[in-house]
C-alpha positions as a Markdown table, in Angstrom:
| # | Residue | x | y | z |
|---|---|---|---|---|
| 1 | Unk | 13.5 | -1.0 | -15.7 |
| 2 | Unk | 16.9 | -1.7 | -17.3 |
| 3 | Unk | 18.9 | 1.4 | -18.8 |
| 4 | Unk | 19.4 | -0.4 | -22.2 |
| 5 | Unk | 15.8 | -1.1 | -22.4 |
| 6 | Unk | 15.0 | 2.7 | -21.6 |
| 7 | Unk | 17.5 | 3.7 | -24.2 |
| 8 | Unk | 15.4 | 1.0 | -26.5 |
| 9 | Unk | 12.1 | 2.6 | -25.9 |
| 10 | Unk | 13.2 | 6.0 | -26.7 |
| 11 | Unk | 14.8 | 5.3 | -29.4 |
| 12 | Unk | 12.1 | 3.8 | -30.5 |
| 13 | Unk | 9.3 | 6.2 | -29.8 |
| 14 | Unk | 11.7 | 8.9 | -31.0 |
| 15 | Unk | 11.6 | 7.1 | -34.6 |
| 16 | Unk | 8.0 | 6.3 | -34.3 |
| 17 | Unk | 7.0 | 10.2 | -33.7 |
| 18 | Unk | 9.0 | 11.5 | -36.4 |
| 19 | Unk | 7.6 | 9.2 | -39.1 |
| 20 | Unk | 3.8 | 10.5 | -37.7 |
| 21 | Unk | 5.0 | 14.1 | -38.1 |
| 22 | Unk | 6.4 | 13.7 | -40.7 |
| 23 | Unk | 4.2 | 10.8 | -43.2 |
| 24 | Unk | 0.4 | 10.9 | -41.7 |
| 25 | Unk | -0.1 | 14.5 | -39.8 |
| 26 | Unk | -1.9 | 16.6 | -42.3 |
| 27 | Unk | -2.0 | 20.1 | -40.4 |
| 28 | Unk | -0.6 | 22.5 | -43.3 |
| 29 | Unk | 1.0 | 24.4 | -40.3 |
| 30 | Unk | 3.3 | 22.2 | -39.7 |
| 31 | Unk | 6.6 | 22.8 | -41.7 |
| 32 | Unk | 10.0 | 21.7 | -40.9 |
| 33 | Unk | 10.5 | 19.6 | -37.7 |
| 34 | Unk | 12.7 | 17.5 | -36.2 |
| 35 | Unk | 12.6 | 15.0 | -33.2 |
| 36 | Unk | 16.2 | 15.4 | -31.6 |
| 37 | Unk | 15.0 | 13.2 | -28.2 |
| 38 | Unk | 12.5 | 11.9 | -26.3 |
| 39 | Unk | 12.8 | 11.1 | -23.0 |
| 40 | Unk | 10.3 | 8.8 | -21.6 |
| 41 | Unk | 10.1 | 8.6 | -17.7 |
| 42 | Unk | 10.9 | 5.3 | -15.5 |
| 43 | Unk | 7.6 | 3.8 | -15.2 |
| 44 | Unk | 6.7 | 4.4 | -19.0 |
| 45 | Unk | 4.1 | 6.7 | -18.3 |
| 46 | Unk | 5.0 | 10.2 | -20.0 |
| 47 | Unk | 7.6 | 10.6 | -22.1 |
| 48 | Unk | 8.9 | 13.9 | -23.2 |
| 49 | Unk | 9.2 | 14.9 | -26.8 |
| 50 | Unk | 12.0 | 17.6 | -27.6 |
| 51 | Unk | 11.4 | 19.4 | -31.4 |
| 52 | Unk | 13.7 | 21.6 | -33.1 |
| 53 | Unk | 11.4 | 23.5 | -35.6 |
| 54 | Unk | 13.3 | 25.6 | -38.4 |
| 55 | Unk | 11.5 | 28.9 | -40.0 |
| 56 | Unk | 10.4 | 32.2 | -39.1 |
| 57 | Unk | 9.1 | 32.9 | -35.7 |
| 58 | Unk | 5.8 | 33.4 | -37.5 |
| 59 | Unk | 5.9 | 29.6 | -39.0 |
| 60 | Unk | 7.5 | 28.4 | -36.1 |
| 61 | Unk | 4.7 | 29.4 | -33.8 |
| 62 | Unk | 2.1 | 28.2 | -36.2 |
| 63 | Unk | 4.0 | 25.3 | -36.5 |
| 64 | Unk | 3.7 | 25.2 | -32.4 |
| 65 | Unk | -0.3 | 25.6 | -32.4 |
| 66 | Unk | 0.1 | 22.7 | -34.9 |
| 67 | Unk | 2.2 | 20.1 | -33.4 |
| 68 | Unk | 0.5 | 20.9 | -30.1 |
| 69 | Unk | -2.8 | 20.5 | -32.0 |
| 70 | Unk | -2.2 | 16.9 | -33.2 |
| 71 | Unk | -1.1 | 15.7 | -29.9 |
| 72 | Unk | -3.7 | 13.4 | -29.6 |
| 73 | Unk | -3.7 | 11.7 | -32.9 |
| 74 | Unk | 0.5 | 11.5 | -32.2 |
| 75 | Unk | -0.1 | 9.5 | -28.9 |
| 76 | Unk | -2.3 | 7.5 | -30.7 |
| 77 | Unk | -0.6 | 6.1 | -33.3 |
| 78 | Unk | 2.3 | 5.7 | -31.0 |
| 79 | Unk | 0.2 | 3.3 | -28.8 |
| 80 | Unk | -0.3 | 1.5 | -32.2 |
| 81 | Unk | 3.0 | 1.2 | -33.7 |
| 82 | Unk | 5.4 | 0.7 | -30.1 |
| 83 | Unk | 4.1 | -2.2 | -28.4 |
| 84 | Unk | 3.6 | -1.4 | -24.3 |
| 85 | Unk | 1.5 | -1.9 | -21.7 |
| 86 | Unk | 0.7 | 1.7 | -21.3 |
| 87 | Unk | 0.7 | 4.4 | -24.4 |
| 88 | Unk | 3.0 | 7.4 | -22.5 |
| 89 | Unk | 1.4 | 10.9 | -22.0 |
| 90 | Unk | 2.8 | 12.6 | -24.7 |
| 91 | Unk | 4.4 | 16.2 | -24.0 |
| 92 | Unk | 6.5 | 18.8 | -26.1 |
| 93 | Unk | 9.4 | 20.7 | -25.8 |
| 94 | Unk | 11.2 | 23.1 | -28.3 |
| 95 | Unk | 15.1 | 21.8 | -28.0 |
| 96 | Unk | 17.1 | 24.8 | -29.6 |
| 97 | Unk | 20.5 | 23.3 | -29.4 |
| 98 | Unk | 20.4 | 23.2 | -33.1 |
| 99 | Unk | 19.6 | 27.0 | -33.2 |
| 100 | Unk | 22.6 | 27.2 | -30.6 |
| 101 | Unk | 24.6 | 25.0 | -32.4 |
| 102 | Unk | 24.5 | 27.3 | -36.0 |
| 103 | Unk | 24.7 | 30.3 | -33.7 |
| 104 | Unk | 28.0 | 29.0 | -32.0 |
| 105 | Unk | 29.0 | 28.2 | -35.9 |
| 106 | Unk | 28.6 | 32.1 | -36.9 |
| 107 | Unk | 30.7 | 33.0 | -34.1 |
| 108 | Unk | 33.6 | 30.6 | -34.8 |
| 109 | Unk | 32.8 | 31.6 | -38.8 |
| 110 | Unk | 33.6 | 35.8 | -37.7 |
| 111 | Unk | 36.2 | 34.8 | -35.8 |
| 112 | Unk | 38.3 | 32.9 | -38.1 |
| 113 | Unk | 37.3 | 36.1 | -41.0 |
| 114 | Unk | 38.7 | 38.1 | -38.4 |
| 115 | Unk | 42.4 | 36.2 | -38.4 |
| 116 | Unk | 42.5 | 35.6 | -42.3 |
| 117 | Unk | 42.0 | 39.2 | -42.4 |
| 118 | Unk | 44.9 | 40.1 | -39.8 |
| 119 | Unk | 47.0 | 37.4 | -41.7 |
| 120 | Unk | 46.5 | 39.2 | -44.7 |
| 121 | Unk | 47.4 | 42.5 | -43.8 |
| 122 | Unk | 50.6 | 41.3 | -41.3 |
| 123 | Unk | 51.5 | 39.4 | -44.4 |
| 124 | Unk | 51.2 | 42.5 | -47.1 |
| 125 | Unk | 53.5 | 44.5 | -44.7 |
| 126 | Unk | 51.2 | 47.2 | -43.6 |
């Protein structure tokens, strides 16, 4: 199958999933999530679906149980609203390069306190 169609297809699927989550799954444990890929094997038949959940570790988990939960009803609509041949085994993974990404922040954050503060004092003459 042709890269750009792949790309199409994920793309795709990727939008599809997050309007589920987000419009028509009713679990009450499911809080903030977002869909930041999904990458669906060559012959279309399982495509994985990487979440980035925001929250306490508590909610997150709960948040887990619930996306895992609604699986089913996820792959379903997603053979309804994408048209192919086969509906793709569904399968989740938690993709904390946003978690990385506002921890790498902090650390650049510090760092740059750190060299205002040693400005400050160079500058003051102490």
């Amino acid at each position: 199958m042709g890269q750009l169609r792949m790309e199409r297809v994920q793309e795709l699927m990727k939008q599809e999933i997050s309007k589920i989550i987000l419009e028509d799954v009713k679990d009450p444990r499911i809080g903030f999530v977002t869909v930041t890929r999904v990458h669906v094997t060559n012959d279309l038949r399982s495509a994985r679906v990487f979440v980035s959940l925001l929250g306490s570790d508590e909610q997150m988990a709960d948040c887990w149980r619930g996306l895992n939960r609604s699986l089913g009803f996820i792959r379903r609509e997603v053979g309804r609203r994408v048209r192919l041949r086969y509906t793709p085994e569904l399968s989740l993974e938690i993709d904390d390069s946003m978690a990385y990404s506002a921890h790498i922040q902090k650390l650049l954050l510090g760092i740059q306190r750190e060299e205002t503060e040693k400005t400050e004092k160079g500058g003051t003459g102490e």
